[in-house]
N, C-alpha and C positions, 0 to 999 in steps of 0.2 A: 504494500500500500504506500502510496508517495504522497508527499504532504505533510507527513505527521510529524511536528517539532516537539524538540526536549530542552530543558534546562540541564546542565549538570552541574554541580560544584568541586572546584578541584581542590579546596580549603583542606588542608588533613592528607592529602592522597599524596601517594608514592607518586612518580610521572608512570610508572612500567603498569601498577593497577590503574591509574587513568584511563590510561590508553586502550589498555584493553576492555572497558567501559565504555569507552568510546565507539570500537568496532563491534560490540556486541552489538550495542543499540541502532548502528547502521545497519549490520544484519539482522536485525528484526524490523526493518521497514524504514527508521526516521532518516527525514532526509536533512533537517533543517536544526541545529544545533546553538545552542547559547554557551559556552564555559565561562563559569563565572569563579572570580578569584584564580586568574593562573596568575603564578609567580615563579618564572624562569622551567616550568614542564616542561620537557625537550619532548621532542619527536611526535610534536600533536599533528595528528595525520598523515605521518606517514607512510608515503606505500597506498593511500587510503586512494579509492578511484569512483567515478560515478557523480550524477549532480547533486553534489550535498552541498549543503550552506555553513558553513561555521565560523559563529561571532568570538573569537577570543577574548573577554574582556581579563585586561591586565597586561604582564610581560610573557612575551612567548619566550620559550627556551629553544636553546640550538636544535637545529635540523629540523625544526616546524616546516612541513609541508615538504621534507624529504620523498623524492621519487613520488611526489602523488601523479596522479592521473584524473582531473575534471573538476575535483571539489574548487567552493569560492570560499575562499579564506578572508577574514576580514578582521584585526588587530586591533586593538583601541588604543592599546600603549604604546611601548617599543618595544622592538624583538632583540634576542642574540645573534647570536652566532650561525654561521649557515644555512639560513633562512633557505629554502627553497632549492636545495641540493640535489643535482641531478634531476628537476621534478620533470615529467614529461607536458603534462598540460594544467590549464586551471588558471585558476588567480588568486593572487596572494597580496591585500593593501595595509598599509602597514602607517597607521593613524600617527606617527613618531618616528624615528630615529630606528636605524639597524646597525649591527653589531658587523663583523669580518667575515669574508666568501659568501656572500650574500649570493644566490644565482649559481655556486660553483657548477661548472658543467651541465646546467642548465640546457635541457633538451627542446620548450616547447612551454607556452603557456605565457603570461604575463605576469611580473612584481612591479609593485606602484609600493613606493614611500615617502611620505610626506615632506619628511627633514632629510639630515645627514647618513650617510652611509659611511663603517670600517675601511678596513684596506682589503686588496685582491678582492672586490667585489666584481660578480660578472666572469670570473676567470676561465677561461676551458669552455667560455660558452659555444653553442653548436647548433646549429639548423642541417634538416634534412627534409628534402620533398617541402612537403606544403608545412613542417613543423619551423618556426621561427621563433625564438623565446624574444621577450621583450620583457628591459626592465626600465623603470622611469623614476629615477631620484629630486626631488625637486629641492634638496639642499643641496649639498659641496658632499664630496668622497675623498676618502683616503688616499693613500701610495695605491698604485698597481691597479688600478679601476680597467678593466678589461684587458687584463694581461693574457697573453695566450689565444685570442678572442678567436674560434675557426667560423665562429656563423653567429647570426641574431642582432639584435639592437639593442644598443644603449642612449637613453637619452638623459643628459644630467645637465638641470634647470638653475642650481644654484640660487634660489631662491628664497627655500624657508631653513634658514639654516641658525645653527648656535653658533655659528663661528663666522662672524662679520668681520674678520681681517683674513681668514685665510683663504687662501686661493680655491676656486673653484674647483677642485682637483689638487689632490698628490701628487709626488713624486712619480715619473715613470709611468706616466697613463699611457694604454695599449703596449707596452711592451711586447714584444714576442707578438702580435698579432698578424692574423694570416688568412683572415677574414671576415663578416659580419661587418657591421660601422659601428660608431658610435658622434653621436650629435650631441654638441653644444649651447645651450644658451649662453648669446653673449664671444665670450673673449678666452684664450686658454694662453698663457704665456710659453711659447715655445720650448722654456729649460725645464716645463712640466712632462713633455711629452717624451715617451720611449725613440732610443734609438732610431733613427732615418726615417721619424717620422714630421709629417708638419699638418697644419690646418687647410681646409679647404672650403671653398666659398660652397654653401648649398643650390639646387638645383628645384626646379620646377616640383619631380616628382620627390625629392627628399620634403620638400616643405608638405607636400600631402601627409607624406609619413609622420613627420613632425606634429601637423594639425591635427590626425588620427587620436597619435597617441594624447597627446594636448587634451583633448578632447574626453579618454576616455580617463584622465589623469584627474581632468578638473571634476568632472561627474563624481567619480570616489569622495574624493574630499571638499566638495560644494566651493570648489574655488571657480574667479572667471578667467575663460581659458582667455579672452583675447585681452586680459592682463599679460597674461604667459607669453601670449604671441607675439607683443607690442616691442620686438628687442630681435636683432639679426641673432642667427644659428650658425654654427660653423660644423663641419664632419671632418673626422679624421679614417681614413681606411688604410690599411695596408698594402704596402708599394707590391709585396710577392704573396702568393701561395706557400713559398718556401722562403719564410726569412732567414731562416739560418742554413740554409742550401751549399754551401760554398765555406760553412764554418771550420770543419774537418778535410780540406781537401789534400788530396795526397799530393808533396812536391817534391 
């Protein structure tokens, strides 16, 4: 039967009997979920697949939304660590601030967060066929923000952030990247950016993608997108498929 919501409380609870509380009650039909009182629970739904709804209220703990597949995750606080690891699809908004590898290897689906993002967020991310992960930060990130990048989008807005002197970006953003883009609001000081890479003016069809996500960014969190929009966008992509192709060469 679909449609049937639950409350749970996670006050008192292990995260390992949470969880499994958790999938019980999706196998038994409920599709739409409240958690009330997380504080720092890791691993809430993951693995978990299907259209289910789940409100987090409080702090999620690492690897919330690991490897899921379809659920809508949706955050009140802020999360830790690894948010969204490996997940295949689904969406994950995150009302606050996230923690480091935010996105790791990231298959498919979309992450919206409010504020600030750790470091190596995005890393190892990957698209195949019609799967393209997207994540949308609308503060400033750490070092190494799409480091390794083989596929997907990143778009980091710099906006709602705790940190009004620091640069819109870490040290070494895109490192190692070798595919996917990632989009800027705004400006990224060159000694930001990885290795042989530089800024690039956007294009007709990138501004769609931009306004897309924009769009679906402002809807989450009741902001106005053509606040967002009101400021040029810059993209940075990787010059090869094989950046380090020539690293190891026999002489």
């Amino acid at each position: 039967m679909s449609g049937k919501k639950i409350t749970l409380d996670a006050k008192g609870k292990y995260y390992k009997q949470f969880n499994e509380l958790i999938r019980q009650k999706a196998q038994e039909g409920y599709t739409d979920f409240i958690l009330e009182n997380v504080n720092g629970h890791r691993y809430i739904a993951t693995a978990l697949c299907g259209d289910l709804k789940i409100a987090i209220k409080g702090v999620a703990g690492p690897d919330t939304g690991a490897f899921m597949g379809g659920p809508h995750l949706r955050i009140s606080g802020n999360a830790q660590d690894g948010i969204g690891n490996t997940m295949d699809s689904g969406k994950i908004a995150i009302n606050g601030m996230a923690g480091d590898v935010l996105g790791y290897a990231m298959r498919g689906g979309s992450i919206f967060v409010r504020s600030d993002v750790g470091y190596r967020c995005g890393i190892h991310m990957k698209a195949y066929k019609d799967y393209v992960p997207e994540i949308v930060v609308g503060g400033k990130a750490g070092d190494f923000l799409g480091e390794y990048m083989a596929g997907g989008i990143i778009l980091l807005l710099g906006m709602f952030s705790d940190k009004p002197d620091a640069p819109v970006a870490g040290r070494s953003l895109g490192t190692g990247m070798h595919g996917g883009v990632i989009y800027v609001r705004g400006s990224v000081p060159e000694s930001q950016l990885g290795p042989n890479l530089h800024t690039q003016p956007v294009d007709e069809d990138d501004l769609q993608t931009i306004r897309r996500l924009v769009d679906a960014f402002a809807l989450e969190f009741e902001l106005d997108a053509e606040t967002v929009m009101n400021e040029n966008f810059v993209k940075i992509r990787p010059f090869s498929h094989r950046p380090y192709g020539n690293l190891y060469v026999a002489t």
